[in-house]
N, C-alpha and C positions, 0 to 999 in steps of 0.2 A: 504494500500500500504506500504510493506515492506520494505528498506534499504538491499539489498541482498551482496551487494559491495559497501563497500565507496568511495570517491572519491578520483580517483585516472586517469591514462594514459586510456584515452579511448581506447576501443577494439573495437570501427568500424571505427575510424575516426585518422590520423593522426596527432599527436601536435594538439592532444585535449584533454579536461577531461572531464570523464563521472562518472556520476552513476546507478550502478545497482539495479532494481528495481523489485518486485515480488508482483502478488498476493495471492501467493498459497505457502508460506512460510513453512519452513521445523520448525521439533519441536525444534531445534538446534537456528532457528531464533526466534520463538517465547520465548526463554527460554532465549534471549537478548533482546528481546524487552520493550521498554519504549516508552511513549506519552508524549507532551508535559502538561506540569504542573508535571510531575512523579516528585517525590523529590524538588517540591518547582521550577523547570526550565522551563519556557514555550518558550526559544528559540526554534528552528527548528533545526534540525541536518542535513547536508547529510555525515558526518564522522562517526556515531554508525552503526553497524550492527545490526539490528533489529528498531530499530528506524523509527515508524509508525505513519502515518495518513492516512483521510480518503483520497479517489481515489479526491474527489471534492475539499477537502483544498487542498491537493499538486496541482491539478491543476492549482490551482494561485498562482503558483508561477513558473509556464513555460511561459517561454519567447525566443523570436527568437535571442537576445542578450545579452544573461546573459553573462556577467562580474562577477569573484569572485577578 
């Protein structure tokens, strides 16, 4: 699972923020993409574009009231 858009003003929801997310990533994403541990980092990202895990880690990390 992809980073396709960082986060930023949601585009379904008003006075909200979203991120945008892909499975089927363009070569333009892949040629930004990093994992966590890349360069010594193992925080999470939703601000890289490209910035990946799998479909099952990101899932834990959805919640019905995430707070940033």
């Amino acid at each position: 699972m992809y980073i396709l858009t960082p986060t930023g003003p949601a585009k379904t929801q008003a006075n909200s923020f979203g991120v945008g997310f892909t499975i089927a990533p363009t070569q333009e994403i892949l040629d930004a993409a990093n994992r966590p541990g890349d360069g010594g980092n193992y925080s999470v990202s939703i601000t890289k574009v490209g910035y990946n895990l799998t479909v099952s880690h990101a899932r834990g990390f959805c919640g019905r009231n995430i707070l940033f």
